[in-house]
N, CA, C, O and CB atoms as a CASP TS submission, in Angstrom:
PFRMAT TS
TARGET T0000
AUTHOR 0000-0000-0000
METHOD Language model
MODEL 1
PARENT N/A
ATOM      1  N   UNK     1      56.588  33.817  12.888  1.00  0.00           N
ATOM      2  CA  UNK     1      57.428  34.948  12.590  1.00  0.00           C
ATOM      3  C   UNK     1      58.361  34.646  11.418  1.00  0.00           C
ATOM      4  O   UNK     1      58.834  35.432  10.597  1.00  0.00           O
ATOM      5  CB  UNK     1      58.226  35.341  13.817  1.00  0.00           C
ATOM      6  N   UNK     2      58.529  33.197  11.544  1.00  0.00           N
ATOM      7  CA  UNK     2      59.969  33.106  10.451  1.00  0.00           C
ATOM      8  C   UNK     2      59.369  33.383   8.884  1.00  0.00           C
ATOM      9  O   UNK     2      59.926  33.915   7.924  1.00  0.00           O
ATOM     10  CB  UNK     2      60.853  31.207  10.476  1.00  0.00           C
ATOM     11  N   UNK     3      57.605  32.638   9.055  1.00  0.00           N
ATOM     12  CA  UNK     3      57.092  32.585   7.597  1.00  0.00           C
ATOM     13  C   UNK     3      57.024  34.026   7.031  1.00  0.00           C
ATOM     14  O   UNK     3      57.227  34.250   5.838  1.00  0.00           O
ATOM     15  CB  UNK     3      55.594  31.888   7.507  1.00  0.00           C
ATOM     16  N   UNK     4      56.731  34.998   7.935  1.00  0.00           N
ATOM     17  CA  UNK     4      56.122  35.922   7.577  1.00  0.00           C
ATOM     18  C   UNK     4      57.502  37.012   7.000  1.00  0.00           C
ATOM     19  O   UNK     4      57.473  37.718   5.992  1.00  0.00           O
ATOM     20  CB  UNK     4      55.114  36.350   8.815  1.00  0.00           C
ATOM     21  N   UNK     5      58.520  36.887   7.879  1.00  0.00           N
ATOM     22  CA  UNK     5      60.253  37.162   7.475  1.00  0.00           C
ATOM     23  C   UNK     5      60.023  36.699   5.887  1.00  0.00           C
ATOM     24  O   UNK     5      59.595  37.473   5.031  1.00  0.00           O
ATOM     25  CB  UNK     5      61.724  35.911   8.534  1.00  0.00           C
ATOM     26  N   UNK     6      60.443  35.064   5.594  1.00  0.00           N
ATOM     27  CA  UNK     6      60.286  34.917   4.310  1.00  0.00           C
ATOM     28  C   UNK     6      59.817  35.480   2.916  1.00  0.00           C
ATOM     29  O   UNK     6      60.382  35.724   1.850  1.00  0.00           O
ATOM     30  CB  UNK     6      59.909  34.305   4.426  1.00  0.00           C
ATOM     31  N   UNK     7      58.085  35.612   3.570  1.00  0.00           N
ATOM     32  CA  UNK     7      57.268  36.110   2.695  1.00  0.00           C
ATOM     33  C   UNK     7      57.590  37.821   2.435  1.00  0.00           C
ATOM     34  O   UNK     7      57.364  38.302   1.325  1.00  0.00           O
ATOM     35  CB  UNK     7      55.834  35.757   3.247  1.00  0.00           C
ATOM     36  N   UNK     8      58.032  38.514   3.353  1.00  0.00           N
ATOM     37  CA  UNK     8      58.328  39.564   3.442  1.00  0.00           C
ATOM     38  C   UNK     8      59.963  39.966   2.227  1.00  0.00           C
ATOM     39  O   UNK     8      60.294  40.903   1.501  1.00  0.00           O
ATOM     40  CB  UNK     8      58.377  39.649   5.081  1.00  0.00           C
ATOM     41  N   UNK     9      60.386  39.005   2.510  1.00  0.00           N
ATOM     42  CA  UNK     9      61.632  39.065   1.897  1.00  0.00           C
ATOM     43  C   UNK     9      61.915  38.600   0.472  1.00  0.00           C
ATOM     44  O   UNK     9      62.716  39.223  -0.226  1.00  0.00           O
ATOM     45  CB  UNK     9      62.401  38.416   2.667  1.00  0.00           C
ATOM     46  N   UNK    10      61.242  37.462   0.002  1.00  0.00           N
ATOM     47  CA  UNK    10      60.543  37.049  -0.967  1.00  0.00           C
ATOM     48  C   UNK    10      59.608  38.665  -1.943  1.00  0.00           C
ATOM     49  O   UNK    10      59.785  39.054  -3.097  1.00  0.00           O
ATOM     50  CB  UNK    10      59.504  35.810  -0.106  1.00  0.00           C
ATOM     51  N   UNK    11      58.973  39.035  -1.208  1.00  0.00           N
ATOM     52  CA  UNK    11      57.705  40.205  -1.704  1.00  0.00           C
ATOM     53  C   UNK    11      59.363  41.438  -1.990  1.00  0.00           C
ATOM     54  O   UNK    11      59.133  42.435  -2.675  1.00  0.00           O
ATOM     55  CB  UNK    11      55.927  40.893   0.210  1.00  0.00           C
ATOM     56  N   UNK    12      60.193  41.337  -1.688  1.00  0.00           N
ATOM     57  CA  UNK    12      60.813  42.461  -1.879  1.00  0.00           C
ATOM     58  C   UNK    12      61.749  42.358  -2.801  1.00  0.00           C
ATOM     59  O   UNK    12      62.076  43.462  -3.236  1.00  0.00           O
ATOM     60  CB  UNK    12      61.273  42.926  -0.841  1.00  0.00           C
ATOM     61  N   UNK    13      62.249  41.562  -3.219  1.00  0.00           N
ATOM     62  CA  UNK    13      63.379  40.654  -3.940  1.00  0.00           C
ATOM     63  C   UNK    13      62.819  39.905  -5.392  1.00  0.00           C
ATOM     64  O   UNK    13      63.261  38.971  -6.060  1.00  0.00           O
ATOM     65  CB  UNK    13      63.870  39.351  -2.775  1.00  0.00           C
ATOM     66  N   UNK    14      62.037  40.491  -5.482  1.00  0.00           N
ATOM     67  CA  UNK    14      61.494  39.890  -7.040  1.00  0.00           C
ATOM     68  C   UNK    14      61.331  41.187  -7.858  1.00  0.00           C
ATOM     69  O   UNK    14      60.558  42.142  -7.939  1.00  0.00           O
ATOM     70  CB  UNK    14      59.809  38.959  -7.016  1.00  0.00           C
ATOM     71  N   UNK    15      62.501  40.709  -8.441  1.00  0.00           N
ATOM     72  CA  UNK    15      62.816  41.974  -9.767  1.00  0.00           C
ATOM     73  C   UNK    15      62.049  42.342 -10.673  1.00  0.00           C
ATOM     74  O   UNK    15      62.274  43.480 -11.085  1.00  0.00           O
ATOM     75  CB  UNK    15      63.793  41.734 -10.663  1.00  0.00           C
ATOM     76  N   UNK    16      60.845  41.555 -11.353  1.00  0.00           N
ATOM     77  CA  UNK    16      60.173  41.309 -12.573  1.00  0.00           C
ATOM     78  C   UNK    16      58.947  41.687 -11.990  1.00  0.00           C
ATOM     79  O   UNK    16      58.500  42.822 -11.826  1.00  0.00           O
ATOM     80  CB  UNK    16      60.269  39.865 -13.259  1.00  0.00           C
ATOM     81  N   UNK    17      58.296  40.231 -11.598  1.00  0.00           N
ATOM     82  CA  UNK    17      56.666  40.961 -11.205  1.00  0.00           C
ATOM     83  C   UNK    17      56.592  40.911  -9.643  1.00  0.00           C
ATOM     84  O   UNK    17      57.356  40.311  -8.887  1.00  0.00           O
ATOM     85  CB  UNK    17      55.104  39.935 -11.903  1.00  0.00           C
ATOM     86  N   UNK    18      55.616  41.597  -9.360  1.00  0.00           N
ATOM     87  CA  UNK    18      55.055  41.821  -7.856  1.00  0.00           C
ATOM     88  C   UNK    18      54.861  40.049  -7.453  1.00  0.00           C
ATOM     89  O   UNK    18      54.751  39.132  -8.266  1.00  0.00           O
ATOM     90  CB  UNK    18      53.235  42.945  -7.824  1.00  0.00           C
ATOM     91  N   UNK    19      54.864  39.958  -5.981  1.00  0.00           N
ATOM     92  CA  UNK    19      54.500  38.659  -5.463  1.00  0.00           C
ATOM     93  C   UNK    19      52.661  39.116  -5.444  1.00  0.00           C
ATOM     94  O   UNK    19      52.152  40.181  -5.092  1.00  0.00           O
ATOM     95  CB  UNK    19      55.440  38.225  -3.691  1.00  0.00           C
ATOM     96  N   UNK    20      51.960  37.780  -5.994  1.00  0.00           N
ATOM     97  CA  UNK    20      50.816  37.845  -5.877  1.00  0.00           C
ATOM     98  C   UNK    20      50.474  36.820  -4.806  1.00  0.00           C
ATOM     99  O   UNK    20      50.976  35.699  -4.878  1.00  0.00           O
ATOM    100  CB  UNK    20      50.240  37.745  -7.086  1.00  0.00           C
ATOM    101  N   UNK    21      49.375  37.250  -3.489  1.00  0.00           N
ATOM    102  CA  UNK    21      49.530  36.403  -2.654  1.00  0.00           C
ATOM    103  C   UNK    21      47.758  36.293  -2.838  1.00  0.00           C
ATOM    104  O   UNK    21      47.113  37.044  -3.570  1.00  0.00           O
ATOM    105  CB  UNK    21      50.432  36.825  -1.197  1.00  0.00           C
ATOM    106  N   UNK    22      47.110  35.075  -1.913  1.00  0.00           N
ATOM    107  CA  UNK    22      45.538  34.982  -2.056  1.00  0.00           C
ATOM    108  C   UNK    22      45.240  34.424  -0.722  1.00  0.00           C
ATOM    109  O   UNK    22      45.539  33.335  -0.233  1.00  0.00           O
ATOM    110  CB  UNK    22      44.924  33.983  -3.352  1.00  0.00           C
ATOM    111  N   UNK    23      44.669  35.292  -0.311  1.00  0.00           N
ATOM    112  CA  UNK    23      44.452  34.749   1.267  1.00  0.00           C
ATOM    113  C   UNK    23      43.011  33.575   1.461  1.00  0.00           C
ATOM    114  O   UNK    23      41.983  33.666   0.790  1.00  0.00           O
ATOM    115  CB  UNK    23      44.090  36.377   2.367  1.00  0.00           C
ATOM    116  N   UNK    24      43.183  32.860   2.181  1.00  0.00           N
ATOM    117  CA  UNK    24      41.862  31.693   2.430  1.00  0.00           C
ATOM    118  C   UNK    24      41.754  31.826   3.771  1.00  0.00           C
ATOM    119  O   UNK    24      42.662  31.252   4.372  1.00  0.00           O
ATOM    120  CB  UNK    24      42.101  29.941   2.022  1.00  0.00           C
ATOM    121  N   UNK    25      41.095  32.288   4.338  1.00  0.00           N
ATOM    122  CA  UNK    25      40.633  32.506   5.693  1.00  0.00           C
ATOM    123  C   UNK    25      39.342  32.503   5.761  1.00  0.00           C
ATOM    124  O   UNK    25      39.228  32.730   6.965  1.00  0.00           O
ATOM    125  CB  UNK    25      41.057  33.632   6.262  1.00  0.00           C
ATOM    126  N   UNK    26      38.571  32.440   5.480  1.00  0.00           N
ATOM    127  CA  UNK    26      37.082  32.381   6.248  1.00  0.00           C
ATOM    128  C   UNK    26      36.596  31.445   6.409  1.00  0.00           C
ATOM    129  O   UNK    26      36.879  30.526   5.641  1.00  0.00           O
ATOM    130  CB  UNK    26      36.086  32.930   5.801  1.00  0.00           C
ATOM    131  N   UNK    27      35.789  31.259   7.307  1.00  0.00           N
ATOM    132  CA  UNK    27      34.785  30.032   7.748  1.00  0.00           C
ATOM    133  C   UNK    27      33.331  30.883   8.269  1.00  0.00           C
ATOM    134  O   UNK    27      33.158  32.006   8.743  1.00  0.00           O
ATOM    135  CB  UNK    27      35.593  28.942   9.255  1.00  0.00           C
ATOM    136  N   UNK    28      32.506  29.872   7.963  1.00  0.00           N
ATOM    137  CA  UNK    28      31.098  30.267   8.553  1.00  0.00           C
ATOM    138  C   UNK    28      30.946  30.361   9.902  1.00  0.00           C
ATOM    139  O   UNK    28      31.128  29.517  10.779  1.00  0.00           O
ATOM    140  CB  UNK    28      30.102  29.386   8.202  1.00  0.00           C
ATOM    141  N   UNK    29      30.509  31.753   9.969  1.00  0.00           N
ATOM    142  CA  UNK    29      30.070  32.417  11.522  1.00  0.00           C
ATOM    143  C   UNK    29      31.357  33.557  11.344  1.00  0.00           C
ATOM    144  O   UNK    29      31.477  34.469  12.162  1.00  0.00           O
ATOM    145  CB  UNK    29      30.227  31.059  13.290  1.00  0.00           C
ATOM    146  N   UNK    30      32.072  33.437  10.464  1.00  0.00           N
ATOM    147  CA  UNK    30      32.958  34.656  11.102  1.00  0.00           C
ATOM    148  C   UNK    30      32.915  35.898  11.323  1.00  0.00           C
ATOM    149  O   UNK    30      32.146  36.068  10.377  1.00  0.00           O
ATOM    150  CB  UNK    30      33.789  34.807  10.673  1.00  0.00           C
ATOM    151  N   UNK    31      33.048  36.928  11.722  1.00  0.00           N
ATOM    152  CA  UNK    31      32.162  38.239  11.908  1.00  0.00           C
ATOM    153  C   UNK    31      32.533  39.163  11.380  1.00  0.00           C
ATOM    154  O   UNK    31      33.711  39.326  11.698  1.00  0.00           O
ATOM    155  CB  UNK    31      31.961  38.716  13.059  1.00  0.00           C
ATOM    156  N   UNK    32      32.088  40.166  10.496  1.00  0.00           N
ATOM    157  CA  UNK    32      32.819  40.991   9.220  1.00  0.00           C
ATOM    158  C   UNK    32      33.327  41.969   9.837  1.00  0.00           C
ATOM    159  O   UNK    32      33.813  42.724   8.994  1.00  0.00           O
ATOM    160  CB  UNK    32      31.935  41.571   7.990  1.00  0.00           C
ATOM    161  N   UNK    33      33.566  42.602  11.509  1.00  0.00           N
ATOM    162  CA  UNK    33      34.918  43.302  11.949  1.00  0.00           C
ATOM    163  C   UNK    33      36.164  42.653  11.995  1.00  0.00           C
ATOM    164  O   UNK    33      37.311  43.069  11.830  1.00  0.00           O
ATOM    165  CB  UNK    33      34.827  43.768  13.196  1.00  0.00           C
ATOM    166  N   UNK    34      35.450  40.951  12.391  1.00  0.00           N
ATOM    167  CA  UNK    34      36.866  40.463  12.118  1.00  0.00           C
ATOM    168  C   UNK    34      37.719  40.103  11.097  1.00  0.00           C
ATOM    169  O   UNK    34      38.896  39.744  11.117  1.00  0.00           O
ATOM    170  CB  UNK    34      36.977  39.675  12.568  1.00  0.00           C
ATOM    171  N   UNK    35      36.632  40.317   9.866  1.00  0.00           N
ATOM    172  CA  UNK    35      37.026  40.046   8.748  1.00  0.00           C
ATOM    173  C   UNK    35      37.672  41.219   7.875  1.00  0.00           C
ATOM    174  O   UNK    35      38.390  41.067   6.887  1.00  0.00           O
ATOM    175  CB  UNK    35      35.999  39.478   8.212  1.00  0.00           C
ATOM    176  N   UNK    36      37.336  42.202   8.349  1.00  0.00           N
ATOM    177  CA  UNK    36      37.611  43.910   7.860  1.00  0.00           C
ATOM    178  C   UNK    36      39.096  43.925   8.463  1.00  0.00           C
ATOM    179  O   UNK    36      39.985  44.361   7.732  1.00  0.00           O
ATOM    180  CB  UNK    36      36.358  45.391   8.731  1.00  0.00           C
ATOM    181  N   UNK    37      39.469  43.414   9.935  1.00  0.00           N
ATOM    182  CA  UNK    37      40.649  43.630  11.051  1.00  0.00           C
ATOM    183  C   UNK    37      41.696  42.891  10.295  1.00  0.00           C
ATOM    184  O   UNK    37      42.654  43.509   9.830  1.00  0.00           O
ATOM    185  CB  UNK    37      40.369  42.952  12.732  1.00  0.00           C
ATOM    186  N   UNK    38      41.535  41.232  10.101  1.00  0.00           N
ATOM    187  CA  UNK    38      42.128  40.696   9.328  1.00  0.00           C
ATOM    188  C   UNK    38      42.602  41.171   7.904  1.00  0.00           C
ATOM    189  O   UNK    38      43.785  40.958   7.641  1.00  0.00           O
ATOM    190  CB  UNK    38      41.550  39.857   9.346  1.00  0.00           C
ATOM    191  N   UNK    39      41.800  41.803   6.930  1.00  0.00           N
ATOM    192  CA  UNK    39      42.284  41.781   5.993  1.00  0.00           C
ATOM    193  C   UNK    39      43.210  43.572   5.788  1.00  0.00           C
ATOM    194  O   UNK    39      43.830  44.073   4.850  1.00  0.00           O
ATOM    195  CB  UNK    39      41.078  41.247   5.054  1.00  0.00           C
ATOM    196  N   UNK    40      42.888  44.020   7.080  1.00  0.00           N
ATOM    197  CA  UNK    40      44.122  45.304   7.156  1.00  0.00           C
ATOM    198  C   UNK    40      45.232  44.710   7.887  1.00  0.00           C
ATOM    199  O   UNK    40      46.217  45.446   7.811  1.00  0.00           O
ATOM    200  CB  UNK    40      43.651  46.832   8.062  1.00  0.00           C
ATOM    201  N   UNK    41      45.429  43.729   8.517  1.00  0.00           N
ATOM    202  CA  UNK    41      46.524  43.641   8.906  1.00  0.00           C
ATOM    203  C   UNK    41      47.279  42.890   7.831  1.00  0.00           C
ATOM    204  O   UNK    41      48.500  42.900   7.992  1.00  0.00           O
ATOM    205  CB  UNK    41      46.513  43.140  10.148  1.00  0.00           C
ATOM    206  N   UNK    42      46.783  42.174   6.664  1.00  0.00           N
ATOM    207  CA  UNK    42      47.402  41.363   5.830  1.00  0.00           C
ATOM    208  C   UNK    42      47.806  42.960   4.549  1.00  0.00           C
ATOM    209  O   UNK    42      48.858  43.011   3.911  1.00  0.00           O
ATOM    210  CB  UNK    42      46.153  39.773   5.282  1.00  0.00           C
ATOM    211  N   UNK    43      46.940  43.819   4.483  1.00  0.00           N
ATOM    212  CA  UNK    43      47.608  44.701   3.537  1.00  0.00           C
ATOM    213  C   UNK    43      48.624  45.456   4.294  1.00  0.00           C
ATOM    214  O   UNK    43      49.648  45.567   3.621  1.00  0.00           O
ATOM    215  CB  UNK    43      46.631  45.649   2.817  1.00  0.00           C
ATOM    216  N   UNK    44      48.734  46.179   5.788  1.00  0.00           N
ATOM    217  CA  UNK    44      49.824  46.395   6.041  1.00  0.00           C
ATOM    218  C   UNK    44      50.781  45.882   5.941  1.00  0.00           C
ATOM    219  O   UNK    44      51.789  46.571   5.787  1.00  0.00           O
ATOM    220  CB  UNK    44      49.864  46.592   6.686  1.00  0.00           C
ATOM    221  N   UNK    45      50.872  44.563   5.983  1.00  0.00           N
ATOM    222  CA  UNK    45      52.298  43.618   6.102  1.00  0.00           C
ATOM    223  C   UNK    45      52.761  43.734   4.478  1.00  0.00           C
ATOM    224  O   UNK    45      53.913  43.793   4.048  1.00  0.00           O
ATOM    225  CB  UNK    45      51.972  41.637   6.697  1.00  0.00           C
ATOM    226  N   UNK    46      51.353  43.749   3.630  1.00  0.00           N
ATOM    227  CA  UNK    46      51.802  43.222   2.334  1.00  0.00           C
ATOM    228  C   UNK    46      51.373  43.528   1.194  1.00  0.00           C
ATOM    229  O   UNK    46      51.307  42.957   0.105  1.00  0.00           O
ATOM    230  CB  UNK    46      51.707  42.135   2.265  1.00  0.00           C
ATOM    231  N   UNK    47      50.956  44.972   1.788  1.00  0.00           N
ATOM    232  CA  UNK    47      50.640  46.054   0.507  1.00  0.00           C
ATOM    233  C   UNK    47      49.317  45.904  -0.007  1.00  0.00           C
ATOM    234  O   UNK    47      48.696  45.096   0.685  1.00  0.00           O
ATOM    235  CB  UNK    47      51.613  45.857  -0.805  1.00  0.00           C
ATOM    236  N   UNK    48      48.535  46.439  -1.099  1.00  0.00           N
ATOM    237  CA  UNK    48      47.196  46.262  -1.209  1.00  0.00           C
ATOM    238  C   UNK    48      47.308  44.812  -2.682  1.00  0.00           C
ATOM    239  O   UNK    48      46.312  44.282  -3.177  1.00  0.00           O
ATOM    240  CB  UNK    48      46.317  48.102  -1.617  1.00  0.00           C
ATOM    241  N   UNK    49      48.623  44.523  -3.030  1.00  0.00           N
ATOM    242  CA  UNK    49      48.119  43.635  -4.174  1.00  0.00           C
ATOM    243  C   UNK    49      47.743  42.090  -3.211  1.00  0.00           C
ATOM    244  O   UNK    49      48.519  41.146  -3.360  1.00  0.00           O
ATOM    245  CB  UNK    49      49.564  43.432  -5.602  1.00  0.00           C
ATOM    246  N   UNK    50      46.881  41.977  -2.530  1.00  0.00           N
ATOM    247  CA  UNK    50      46.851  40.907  -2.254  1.00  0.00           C
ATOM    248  C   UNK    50      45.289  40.678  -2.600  1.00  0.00           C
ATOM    249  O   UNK    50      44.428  41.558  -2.615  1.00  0.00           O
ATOM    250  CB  UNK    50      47.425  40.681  -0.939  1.00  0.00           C
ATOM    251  N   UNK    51      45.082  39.082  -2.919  1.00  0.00           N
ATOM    252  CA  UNK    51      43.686  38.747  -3.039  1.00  0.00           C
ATOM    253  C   UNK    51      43.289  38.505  -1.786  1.00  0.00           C
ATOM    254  O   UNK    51      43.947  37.760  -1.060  1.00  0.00           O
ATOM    255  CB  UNK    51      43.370  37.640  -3.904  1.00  0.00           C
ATOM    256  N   UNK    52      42.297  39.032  -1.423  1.00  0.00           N
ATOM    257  CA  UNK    52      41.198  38.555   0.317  1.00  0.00           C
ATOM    258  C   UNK    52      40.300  38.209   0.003  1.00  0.00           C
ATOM    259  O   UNK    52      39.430  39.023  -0.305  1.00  0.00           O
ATOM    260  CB  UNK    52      40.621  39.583   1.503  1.00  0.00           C
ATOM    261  N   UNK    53      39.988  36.404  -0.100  1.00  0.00           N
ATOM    262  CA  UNK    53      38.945  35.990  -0.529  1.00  0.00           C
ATOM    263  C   UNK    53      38.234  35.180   0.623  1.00  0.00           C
ATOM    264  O   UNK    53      38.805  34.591   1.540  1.00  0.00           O
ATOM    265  CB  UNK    53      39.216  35.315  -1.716  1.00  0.00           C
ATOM    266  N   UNK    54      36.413  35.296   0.320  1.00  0.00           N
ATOM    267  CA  UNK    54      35.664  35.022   1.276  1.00  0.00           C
ATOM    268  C   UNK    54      35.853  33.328   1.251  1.00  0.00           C
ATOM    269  O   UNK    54      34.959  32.631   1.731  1.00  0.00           O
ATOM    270  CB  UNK    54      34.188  35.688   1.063  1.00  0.00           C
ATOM    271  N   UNK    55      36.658  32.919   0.862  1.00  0.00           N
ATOM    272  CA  UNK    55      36.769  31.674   0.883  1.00  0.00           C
ATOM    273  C   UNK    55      37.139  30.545   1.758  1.00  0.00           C
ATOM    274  O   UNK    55      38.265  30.056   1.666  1.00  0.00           O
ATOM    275  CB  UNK    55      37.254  31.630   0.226  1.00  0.00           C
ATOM    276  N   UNK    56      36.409  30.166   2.469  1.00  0.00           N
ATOM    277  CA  UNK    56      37.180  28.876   3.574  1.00  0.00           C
ATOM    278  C   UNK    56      37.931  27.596   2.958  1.00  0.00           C
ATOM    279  O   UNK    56      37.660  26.926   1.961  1.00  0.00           O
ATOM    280  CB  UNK    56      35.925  28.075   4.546  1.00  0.00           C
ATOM    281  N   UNK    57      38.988  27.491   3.917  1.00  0.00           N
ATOM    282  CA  UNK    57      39.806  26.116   3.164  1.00  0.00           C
ATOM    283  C   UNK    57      39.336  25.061   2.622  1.00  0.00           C
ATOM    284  O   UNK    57      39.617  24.627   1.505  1.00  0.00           O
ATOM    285  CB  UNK    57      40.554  25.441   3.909  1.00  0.00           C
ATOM    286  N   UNK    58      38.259  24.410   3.768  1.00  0.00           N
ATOM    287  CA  UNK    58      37.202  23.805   2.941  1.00  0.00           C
ATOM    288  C   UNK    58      36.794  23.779   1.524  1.00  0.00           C
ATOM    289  O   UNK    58      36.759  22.663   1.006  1.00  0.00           O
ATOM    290  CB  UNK    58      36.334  24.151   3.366  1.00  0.00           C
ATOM    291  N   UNK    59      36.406  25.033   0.634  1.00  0.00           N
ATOM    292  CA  UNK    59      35.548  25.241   0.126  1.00  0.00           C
ATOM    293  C   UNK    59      36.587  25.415  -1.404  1.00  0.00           C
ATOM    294  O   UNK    59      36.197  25.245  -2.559  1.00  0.00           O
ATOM    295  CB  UNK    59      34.633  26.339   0.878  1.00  0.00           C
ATOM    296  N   UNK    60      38.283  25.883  -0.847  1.00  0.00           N
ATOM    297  CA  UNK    60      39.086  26.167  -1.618  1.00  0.00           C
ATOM    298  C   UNK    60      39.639  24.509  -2.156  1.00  0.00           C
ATOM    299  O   UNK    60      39.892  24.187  -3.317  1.00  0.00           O
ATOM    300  CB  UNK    60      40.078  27.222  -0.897  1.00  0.00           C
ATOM    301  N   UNK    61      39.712  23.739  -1.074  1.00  0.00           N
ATOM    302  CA  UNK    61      40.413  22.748  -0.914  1.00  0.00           C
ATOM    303  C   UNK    61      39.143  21.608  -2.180  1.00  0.00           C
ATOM    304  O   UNK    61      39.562  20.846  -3.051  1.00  0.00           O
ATOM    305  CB  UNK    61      40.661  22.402   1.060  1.00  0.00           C
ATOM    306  N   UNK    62      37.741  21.854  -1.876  1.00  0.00           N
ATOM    307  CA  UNK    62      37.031  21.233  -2.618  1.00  0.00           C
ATOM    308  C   UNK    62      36.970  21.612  -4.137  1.00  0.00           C
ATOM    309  O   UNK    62      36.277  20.944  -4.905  1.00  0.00           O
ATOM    310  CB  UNK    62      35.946  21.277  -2.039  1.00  0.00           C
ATOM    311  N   UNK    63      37.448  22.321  -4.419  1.00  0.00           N
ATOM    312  CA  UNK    63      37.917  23.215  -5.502  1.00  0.00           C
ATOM    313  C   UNK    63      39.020  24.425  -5.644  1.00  0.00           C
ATOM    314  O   UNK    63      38.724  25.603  -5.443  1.00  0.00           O
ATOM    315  CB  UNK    63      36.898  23.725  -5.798  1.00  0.00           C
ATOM    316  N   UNK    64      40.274  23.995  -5.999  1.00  0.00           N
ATOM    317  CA  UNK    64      41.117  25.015  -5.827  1.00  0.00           C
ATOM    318  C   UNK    64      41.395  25.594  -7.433  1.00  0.00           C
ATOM    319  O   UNK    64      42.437  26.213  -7.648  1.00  0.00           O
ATOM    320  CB  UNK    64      42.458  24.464  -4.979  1.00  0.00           C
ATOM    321  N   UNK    65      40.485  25.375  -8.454  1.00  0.00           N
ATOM    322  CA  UNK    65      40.402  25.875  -9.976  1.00  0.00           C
ATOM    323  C   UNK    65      39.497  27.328  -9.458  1.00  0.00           C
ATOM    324  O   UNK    65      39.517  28.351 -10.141  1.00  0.00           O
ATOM    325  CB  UNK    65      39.405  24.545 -11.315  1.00  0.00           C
ATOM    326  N   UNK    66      38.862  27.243  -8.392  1.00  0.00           N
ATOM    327  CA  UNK    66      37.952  28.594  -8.347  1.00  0.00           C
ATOM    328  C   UNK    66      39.262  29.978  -8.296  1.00  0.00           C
ATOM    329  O   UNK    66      39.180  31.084  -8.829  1.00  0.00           O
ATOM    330  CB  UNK    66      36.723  28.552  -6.584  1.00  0.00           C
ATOM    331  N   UNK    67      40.284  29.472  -7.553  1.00  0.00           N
ATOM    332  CA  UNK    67      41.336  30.640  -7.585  1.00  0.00           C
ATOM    333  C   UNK    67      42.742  30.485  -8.327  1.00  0.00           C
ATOM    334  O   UNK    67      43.508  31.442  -8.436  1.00  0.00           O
ATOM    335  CB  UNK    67      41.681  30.958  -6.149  1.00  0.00           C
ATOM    336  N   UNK    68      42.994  29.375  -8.766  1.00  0.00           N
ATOM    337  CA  UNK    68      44.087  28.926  -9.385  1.00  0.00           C
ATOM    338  C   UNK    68      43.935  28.561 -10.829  1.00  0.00           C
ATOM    339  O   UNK    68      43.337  27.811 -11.601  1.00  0.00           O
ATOM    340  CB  UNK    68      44.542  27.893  -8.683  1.00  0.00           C
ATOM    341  N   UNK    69      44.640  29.324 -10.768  1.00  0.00           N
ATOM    342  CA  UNK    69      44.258  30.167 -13.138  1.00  0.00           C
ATOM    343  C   UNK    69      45.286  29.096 -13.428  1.00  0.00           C
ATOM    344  O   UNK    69      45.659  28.896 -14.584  1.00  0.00           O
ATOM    345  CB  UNK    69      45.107  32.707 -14.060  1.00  0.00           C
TER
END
């Protein structure tokens, strides 16, 4: 709860540009209602500028240049 306070408060309080956030959640086998469920509850909290990528930590962690410009 506290992170999500933060991030919430953070996303509102930046005068200049929007907070850009990039989500890493997937892993193999996961099931695309749960993946559809998940990624509406992350735009309710946090608006539609967010990236929802099919990406598992794994896969980010073995390469994090695939999302980090």
């Amino acid at each position: 709860m506290h992170i999500k306070y933060l991030i919430k408060r953070v996303q509102k309080n930046r005068p200049r540009q929007p907070l850009k956030i990039t989500i890493v959640n997937n892993h193999t086998g996961k099931k695309k209602l749960i993946k559809e469920e998940e990624k509406d509850r992350y735009e309710r909290f946090l608006g539609q500028a967010i990236n929802y990528t099919t990406y598992s930590f794994e896969k980010f962690a073995k390469n994090p240049g695939l999302l980090i410009a």
